[in-house]
C-alpha positions as CSV (number, residue, x, y, z in Angstrom):
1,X,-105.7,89.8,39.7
2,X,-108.7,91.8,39.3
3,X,-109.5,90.3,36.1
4,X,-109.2,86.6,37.3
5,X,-111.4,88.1,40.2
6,X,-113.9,88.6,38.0
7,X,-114.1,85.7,36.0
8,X,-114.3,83.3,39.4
9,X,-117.0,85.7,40.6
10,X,-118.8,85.6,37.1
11,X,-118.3,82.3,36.4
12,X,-119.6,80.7,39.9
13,X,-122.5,82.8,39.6
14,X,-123.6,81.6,36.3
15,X,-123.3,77.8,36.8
16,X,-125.2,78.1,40.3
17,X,-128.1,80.4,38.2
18,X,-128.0,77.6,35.2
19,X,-128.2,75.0,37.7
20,X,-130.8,76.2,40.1
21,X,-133.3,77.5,38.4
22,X,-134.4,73.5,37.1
23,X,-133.9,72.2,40.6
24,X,-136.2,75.1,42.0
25,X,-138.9,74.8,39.7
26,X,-138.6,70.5,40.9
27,X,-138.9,71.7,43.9
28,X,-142.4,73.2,43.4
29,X,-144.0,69.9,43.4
30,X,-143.0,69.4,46.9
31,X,-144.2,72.6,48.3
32,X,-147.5,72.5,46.7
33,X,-147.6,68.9,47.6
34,X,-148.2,68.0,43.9
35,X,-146.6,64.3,43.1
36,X,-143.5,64.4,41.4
37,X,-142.6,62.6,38.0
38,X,-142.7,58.9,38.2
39,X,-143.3,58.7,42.3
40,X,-147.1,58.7,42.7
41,X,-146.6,54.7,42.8
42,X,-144.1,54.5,45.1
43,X,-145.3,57.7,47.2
44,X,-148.8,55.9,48.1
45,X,-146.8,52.4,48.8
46,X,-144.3,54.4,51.1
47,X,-147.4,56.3,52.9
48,X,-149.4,53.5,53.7
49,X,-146.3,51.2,54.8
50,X,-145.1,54.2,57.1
51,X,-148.8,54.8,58.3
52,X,-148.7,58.7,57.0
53,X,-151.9,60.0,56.0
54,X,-152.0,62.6,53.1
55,X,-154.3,65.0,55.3
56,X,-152.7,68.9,56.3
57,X,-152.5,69.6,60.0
58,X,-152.4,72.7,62.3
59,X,-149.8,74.7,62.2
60,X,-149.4,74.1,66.0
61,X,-149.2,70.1,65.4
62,X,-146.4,71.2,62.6
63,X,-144.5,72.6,64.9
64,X,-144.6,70.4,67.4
65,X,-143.7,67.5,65.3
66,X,-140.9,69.1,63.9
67,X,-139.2,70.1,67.2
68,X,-140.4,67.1,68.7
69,X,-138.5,64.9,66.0
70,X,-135.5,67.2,65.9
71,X,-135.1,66.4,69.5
72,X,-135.4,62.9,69.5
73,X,-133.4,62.7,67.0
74,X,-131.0,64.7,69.3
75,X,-131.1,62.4,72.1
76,X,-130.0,59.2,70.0
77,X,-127.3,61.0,68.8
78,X,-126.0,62.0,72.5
79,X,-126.3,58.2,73.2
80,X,-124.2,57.0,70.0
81,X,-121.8,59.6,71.2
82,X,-121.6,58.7,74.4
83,X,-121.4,54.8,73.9
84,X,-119.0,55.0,71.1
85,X,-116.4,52.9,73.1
86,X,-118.9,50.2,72.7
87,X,-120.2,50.3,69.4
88,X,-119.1,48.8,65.7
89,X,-117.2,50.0,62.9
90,X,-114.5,51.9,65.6
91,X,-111.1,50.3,64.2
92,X,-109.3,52.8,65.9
93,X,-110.6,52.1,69.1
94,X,-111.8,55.6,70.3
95,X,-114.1,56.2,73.2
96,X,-117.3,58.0,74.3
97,X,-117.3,61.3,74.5
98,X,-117.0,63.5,77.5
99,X,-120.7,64.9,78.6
100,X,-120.7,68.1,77.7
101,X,-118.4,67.3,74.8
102,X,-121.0,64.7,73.6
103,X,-124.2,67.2,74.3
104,X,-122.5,70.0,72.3
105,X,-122.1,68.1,69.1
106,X,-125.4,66.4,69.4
107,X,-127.1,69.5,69.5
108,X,-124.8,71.2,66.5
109,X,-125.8,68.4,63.9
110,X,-129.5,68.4,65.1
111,X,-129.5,72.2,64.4
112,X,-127.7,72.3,61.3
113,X,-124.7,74.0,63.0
114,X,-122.2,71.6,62.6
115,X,-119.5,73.3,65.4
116,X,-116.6,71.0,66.2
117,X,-114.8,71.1,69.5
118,X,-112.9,68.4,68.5
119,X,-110.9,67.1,66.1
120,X,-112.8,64.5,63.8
121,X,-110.0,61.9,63.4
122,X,-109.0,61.6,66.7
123,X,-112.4,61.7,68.2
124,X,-115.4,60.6,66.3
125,X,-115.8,56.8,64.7
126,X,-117.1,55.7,62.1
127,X,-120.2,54.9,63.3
128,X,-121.3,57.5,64.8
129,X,-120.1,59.4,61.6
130,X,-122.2,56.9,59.5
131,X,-125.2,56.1,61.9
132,X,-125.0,59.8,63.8
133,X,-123.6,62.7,62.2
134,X,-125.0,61.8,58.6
135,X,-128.1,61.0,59.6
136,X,-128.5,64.1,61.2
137,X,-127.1,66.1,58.2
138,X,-129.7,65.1,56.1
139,X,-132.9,65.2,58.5
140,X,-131.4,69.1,60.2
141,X,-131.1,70.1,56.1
142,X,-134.4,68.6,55.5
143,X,-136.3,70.7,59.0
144,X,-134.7,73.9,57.4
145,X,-136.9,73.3,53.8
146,X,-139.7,71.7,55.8
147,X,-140.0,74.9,57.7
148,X,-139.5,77.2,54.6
149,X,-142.5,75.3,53.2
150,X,-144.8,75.7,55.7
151,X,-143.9,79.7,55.6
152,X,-144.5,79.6,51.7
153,X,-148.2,77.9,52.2
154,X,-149.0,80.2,54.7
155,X,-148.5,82.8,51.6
156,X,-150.3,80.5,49.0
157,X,-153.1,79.2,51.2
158,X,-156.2,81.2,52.4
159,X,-159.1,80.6,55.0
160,X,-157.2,77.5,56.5
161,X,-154.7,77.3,59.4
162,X,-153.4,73.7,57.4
163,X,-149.7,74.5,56.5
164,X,-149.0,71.0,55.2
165,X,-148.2,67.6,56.7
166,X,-144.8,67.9,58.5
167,X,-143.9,64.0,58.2
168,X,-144.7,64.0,54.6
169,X,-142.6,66.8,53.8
170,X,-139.3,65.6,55.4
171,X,-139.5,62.3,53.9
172,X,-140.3,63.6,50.4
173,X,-137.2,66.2,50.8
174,X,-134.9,63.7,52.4
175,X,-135.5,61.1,49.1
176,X,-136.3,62.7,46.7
177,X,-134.0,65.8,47.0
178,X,-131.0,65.7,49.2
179,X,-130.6,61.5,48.7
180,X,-130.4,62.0,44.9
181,X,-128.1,65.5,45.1
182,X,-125.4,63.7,47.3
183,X,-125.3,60.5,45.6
184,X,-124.5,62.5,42.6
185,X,-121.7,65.3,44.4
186,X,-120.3,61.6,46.3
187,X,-119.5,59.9,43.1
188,X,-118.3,63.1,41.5
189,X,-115.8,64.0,44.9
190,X,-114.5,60.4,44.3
191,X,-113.7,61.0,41.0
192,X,-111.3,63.6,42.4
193,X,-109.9,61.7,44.8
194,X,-111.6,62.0,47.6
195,X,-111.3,59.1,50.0
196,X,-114.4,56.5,51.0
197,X,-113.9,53.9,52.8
198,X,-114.0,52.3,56.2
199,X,-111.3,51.2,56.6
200,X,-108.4,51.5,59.4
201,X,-105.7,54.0,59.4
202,X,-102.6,53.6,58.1
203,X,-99.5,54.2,58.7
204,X,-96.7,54.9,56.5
205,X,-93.0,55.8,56.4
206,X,-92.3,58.8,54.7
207,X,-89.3,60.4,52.6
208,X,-87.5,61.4,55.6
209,X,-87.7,57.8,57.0
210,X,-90.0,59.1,60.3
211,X,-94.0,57.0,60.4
212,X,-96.9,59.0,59.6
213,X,-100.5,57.9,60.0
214,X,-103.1,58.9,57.5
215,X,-106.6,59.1,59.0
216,X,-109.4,57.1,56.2
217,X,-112.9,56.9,56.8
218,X,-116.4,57.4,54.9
219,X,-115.1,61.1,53.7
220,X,-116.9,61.4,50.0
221,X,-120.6,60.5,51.6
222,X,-120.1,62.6,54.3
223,X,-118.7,65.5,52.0
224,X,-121.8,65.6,49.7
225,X,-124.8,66.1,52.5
226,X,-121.7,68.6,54.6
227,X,-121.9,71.0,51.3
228,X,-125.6,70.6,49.8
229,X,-127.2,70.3,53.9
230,X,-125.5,73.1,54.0
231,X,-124.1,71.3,57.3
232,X,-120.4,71.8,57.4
233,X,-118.7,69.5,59.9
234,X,-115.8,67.9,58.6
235,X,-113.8,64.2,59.1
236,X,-110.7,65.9,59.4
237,X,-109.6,68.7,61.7
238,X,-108.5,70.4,58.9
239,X,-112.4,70.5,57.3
240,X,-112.1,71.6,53.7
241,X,-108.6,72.6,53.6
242,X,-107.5,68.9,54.1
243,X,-106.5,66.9,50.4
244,X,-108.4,63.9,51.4
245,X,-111.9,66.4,51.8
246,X,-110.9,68.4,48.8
247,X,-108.2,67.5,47.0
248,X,-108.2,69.8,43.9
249,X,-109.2,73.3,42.2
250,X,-112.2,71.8,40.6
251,X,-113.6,69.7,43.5
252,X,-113.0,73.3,45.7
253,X,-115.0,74.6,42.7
254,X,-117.8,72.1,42.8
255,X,-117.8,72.5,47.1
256,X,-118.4,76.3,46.9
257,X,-121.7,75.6,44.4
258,X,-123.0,72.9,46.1
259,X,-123.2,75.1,49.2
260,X,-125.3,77.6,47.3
261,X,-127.2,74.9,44.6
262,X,-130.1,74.5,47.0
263,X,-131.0,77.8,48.7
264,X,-130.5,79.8,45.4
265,X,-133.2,77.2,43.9
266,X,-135.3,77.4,46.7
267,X,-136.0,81.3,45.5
268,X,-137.2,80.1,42.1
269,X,-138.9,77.5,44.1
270,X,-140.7,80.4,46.0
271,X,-141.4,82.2,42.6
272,X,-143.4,79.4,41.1
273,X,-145.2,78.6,44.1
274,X,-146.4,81.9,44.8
275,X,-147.6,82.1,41.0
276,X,-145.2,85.0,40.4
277,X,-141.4,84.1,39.0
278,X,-140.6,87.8,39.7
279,X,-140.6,87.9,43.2
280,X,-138.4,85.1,44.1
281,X,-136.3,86.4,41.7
282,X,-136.4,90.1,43.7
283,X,-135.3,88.4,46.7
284,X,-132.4,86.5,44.7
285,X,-131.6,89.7,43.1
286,X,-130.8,91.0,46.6
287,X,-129.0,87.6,47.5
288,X,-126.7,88.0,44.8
289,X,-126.0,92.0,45.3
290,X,-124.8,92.0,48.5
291,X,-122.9,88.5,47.9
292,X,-121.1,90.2,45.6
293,X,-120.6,93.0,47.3
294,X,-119.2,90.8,50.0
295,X,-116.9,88.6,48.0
296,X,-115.3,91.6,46.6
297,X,-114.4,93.3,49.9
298,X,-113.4,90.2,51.2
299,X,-111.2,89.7,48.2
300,X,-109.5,93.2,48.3
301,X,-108.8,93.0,52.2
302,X,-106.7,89.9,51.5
303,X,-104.8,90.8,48.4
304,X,-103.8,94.1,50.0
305,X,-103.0,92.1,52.9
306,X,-100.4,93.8,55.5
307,X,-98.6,96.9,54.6
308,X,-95.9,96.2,57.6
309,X,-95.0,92.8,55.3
310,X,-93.5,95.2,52.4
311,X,-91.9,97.7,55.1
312,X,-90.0,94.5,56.5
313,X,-88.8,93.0,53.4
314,X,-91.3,91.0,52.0
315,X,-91.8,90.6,48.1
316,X,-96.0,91.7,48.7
317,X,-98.1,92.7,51.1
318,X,-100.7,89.6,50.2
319,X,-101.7,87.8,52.7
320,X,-101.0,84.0,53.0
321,X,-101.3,82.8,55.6
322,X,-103.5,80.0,56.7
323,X,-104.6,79.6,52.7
324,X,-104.0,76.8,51.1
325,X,-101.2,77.4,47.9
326,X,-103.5,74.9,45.2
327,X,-106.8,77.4,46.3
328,X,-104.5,81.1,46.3
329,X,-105.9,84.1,48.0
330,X,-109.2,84.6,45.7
331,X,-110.9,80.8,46.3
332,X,-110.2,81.1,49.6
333,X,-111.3,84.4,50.5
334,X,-114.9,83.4,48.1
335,X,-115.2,80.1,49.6
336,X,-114.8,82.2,53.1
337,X,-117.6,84.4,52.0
338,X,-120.1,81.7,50.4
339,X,-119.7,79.5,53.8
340,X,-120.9,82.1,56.3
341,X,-123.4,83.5,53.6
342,X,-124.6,80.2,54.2
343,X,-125.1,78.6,56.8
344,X,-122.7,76.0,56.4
345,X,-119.3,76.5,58.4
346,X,-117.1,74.0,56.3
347,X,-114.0,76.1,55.6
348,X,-110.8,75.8,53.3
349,X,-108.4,78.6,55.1
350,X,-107.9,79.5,58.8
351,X,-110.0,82.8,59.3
352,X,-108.4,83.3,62.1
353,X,-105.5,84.4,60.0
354,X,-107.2,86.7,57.5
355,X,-106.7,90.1,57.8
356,X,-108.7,92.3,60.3
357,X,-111.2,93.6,57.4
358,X,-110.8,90.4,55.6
359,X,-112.3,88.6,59.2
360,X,-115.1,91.7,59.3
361,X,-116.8,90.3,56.3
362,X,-117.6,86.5,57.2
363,X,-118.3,87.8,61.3
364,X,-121.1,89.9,59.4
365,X,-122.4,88.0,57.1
366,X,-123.2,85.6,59.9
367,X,-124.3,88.1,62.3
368,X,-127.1,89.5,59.3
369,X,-129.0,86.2,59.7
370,X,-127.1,84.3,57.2
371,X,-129.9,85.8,55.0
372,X,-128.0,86.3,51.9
373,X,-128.5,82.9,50.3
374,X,-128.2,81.2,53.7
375,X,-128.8,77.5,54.9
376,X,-131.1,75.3,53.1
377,X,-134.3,77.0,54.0
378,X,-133.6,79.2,56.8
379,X,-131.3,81.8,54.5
380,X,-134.8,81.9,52.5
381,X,-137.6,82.6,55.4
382,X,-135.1,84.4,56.9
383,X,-135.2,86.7,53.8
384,X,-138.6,86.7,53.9
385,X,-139.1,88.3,57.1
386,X,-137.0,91.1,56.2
387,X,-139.1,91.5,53.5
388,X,-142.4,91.4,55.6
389,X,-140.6,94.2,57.6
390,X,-139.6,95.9,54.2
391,X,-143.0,96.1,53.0
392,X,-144.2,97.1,56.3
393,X,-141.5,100.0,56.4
394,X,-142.5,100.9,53.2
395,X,-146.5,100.9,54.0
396,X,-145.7,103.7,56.5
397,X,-144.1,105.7,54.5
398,X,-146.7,106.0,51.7
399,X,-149.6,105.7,54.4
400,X,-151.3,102.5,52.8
401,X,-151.7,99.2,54.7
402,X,-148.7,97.0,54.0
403,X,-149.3,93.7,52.1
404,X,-147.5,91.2,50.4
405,X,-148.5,88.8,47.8
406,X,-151.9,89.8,48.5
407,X,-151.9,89.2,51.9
408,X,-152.4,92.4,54.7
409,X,-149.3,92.4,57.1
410,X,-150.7,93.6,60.2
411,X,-149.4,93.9,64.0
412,X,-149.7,90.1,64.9
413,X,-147.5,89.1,62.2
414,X,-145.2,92.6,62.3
415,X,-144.7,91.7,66.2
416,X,-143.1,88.0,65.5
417,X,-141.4,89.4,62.9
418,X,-139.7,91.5,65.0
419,X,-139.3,88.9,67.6
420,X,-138.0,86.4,65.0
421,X,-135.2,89.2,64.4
422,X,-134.4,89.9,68.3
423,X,-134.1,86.3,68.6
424,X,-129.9,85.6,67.9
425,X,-128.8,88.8,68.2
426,X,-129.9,88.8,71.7
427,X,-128.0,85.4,72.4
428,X,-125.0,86.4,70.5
429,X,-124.5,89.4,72.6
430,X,-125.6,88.1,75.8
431,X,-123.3,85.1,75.4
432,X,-120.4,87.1,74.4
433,X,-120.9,89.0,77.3
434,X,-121.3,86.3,79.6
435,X,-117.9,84.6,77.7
436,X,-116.2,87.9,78.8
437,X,-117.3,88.6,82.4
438,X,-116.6,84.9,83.6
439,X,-113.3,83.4,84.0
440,X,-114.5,80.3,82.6
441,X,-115.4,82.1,79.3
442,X,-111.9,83.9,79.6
443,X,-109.7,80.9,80.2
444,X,-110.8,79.7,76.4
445,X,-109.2,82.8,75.1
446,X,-106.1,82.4,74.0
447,X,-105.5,85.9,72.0
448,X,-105.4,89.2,73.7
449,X,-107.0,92.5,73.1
450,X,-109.7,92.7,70.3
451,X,-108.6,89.8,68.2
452,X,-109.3,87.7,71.5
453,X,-112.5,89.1,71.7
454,X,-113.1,88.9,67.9
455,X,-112.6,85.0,68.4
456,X,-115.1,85.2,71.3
457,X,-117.5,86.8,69.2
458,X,-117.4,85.1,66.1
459,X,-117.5,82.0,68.3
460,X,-121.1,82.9,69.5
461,X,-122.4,84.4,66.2
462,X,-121.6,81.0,64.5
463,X,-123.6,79.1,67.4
464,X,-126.2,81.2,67.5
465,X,-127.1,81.7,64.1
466,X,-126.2,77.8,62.9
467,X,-123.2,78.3,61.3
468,X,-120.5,75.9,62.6
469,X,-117.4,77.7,61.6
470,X,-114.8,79.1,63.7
471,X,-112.3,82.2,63.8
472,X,-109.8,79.7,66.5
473,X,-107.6,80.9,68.4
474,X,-110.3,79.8,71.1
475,X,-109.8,76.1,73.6
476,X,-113.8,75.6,73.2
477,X,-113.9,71.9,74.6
478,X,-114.4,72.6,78.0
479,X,-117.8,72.3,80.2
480,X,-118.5,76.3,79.9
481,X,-118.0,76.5,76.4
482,X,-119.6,73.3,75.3
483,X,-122.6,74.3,77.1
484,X,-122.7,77.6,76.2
485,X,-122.5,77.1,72.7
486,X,-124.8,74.4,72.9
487,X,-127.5,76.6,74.1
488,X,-127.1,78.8,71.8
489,X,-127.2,76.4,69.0
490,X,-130.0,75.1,70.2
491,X,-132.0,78.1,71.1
492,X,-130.8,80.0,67.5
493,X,-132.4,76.9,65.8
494,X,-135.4,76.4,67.9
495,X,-136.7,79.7,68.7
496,X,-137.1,81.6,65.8
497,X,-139.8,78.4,64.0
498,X,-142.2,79.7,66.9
499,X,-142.5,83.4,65.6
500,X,-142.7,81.6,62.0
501,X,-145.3,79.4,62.4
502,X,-147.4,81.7,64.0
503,X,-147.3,84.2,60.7
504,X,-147.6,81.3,58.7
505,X,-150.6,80.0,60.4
506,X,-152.3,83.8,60.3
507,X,-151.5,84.6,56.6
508,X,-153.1,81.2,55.6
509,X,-156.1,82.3,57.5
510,X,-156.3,85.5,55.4
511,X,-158.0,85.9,52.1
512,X,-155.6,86.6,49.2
513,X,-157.0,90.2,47.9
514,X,-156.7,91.3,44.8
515,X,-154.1,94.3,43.8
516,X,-155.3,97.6,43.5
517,X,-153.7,101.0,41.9
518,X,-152.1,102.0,45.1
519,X,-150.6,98.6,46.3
520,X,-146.5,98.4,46.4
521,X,-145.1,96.9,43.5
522,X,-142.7,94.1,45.6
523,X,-140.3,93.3,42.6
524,X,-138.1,95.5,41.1
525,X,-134.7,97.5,41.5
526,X,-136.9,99.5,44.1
527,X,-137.3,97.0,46.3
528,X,-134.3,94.7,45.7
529,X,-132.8,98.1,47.5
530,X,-135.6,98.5,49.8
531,X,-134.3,94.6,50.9
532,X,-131.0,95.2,51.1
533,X,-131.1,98.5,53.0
534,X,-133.6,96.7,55.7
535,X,-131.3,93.7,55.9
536,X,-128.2,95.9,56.1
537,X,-129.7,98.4,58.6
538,X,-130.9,95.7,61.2
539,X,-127.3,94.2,61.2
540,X,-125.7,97.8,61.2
541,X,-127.9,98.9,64.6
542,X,-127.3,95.6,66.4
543,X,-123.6,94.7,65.9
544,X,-121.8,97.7,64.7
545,X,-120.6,98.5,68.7
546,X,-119.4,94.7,69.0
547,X,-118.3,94.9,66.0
548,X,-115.9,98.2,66.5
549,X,-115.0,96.8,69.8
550,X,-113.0,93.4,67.7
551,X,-112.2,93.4,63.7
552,X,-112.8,97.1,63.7
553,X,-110.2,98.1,66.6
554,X,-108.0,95.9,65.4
555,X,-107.7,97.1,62.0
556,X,-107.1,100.8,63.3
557,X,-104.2,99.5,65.4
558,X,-102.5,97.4,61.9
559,X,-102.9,100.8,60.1
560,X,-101.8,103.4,62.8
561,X,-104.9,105.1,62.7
């Protein structure tokens, strides 16, 4: 077991390395708004049909248009939701949405969260899977980069507040990156056997003689933007565990890279940019460590399963259940690991059902940031910033001024990084709290004692900090929850792009100064552990007490202790 460990762990890693690095350094091009191979032609055609000049604006104005867009988009999608009843391509006749039903799953896709309270083939057509959902999947994925960019300009640029041109970049993303990517993964899940179609459901008899309907619908397309976005919303209730989403031990295989392909290439992309390959590889270096260190703990907790299993008969203590057999207890517990490293939320086992340590490790990983690897875009400025705080950390310590990249880190930017990091931590908290002191929140519970409240609380991490997936256990369509969650979706997303604007806008108006004898070297084994211990020791001080009070406590009470 531990050598078959091994090779999975070794051999994903080095197919996501040998396949990022070439998309990263494509990348480049689109941060340093450099035309790409064979599109300047069609690039100044598309500009002046769409009326985009090639001009950088504000770092205010990039804000704005980005929230601005995000929440239009928003509000189309609460109408298609809403008017479902009424629109094409709905063979199985499904209605509208509920309200608050509708406004909590407009507001997932928009922010790249992706959380269902609902299950996708009894509630959502295909239309407003086709015309809705995807859309969104692709422009929410698209924001995240957009964002990262403007962050990476502030480090490249100097004497200018100009961080780009918003509209430019989340067209050139959407085409000429995420388009190409999921035609490719789309083709390939077909190949497997995933289903695409539009077709209506069907109904068949089955070996026992008793009629069973087999939902269909547009599941490959979807599938590719869910894992490369990395979005995470499903078709099927059943998300990644279902045959028709993932049907075999290669496509499972395939999934779990695609999730990581585009934020592990984003670090080489930051590398080039910046003019200096070594730091984005630092910051992957520290990705990759605690990943690891992750996947293996996750790993252990699940083979080892439940010592009371033996003591009642059993053949092993391993535990199975809620894994699929054709994935086994390694996949499932990685691809449970690399989804809320990620900010992705698509999942192929019930976490719910993992062990009490086993269920520790995806709860933390979210509650860090979703900083190691992380969505498209936000795991990497989310990086960032705990590197601006390690450097600044470090600058106190050796009683120089901190700078990175040849840029001074001084109290404005220190004081939105520090908001930036407040940011979900205060609504997961809050929102648990509220979940528990209300009867509302309580009446979704239906565990007791501190897996109950480990549902509760992985509930409002995922929302909070954009992941989408779910421990269960938890009757989340209802007004309070919807709502709930849907603020803190929304406010997880929305928030923190304040905080980084504003340091991107003051590092571009800095000159980039030159290194001197005394000035931190920020690449290294030094300060790939000077990253991780800030990352770790931010998530340790703000969620260890929740933390003891769910997975922690519960653990004690398996073991006896």
């Amino acid at each position: 077991m531990a050598a078959e460990a091994f090779l999975l762990l070794a051999s994903f890693l080095a197919v996501l390395l040998l396949l990022a690095q070439p998309l990263g350094r494509l990348m480049t091009g689109l941060v340093l708004d450099r035309p790409l191979p064979l599109t300047a032609g069609f690039e100044r055609t598309l500009w002046r049909l769409c009326g985009v000049g090639g001009g950088a604006i504000h770092w205010r104005h990039y804000l704005c248009t980005i929230v601005v867009f995000n929440l239009l988009g928003g509000a189309l999608l609460l109408a298609i939701l809403l008017l479902q009843g009424l629109l094409p391509l709905n063979p199985q006749h499904l209605p509208g949405l509920s309200w608050h039903l509708a406004l909590n799953t407009a507001i997932s896709f928009v922010t790249n969260t992706n959380w269902q309270s609902y299950a996708g083939e009894s509630t959502i057509s295909y239309f407003s899977t086709l015309a809705g959902l995807a859309v969104q999947n692709f422009l929410s994925a698209a924001t995240g980069i957009a964002v990262l960019f403007a962050l990476i300009r502030g480090f490249v640029r100097h004497s200018t507040q100009d961080l780009g041109n918003a509209w430019r970049d989340l067209v050139r993303i959407t085409l000429f990156v995420l388009l190409p990517l999921s035609l490719l993964l789309a083709l390939f899940l077909v190949s497997q056997g995933v289903i695409q179609n539009v077709s209506p459901y069907l109904t068949i008899t089955t070996l026992e003689g008793a009629p069973q309907t087999l939902p269909m619908g547009p599941v490959a397309s979807q599938e590719a933007i869910k894992m490369l976005g990395p979005n995470g919303g499903g078709l099927f209730n059943a998300n990644s565990a279902h045959p028709f989403e993932n049907p075999t031990a290669l496509s499972n295989f395939v999934q779990m890279l695609a999730i990581f392909l585009i934020p592990a290439a984003l670090c080489f992309t930051f590398g080039e940019a910046v003019g200096d390959r070594r730091q984005g590889k630092t910051v992957l270096w520290a990705m990759v460590l605690m990943f690891v260190a992750a996947a293996v703990l996750a790993m252990l907790a699940e083979v080892h399963g439940n010592g009371h299993l033996t003591t009642l008969g059993a053949d092993s203590a391993m535990n199975w259940e809620g894994k699929e057999s054709r994935f086994g207890i390694l996949n499932s517990s990685l691809f449970a690991v690399i989804t809320t490293a990620a900010s992705c939320g698509a999942v192929n086992a019930m976490h719910d059902s993992f062990t009490a340590l086993g269920g520790l490790i995806p709860l933390w990983l979210i509650q860090l940031g979703e900083v190691v690897f992380g969505g498209v875009g936000s795991g990497l400025y989310g990086m960032l910033i705990n590197v601006l705080l390690a450097v600044f950390i470090a600058g106190l310590m050796i009683g120089r001024t901190p700078e990175y990249l040849g840029k001074k880190i001084g109290v404005p930017e220190m004081k939105m990084a520090a908001i930036y990091i407040l940011i979900t931590p205060a609504l997961v908290l809050l929102g648990t709290a509220l979940a528990m002191m209300t009867d509302a929140g309580r009446a979704g519970m239906l565990n007791p004692g501190a897996h109950g409240f480990s549902e509760v609380l992985y509930a409002v991490s995922s929302a909070a900090n954009n992941n989408g997936s779910a421990f269960a256990g938890l009757s989340a369509n209802t007004p309070f929850w919807n709502v709930l969650l849907a603020v803190a979706m929304l406010l997880g997303r929305f928030a923190p792009f304040v905080p980084l604007m504003v340091i991107a806008g003051s590092l571009a108006g800095r000159k980039t100064q030159p290194a001197s004898p005394g000035t931190l070297p920020t690449h290294g084994a030094l300060f790939v552990a000077l990253i991780i211990g800030t990352v770790l020791l931010i998530g340790a001080l703000t969620f260890i007490p929740s933390l003891a009070l769910g997975p922690i406590v519960e653990h004690l009470q398996l073991t006896g202790h």
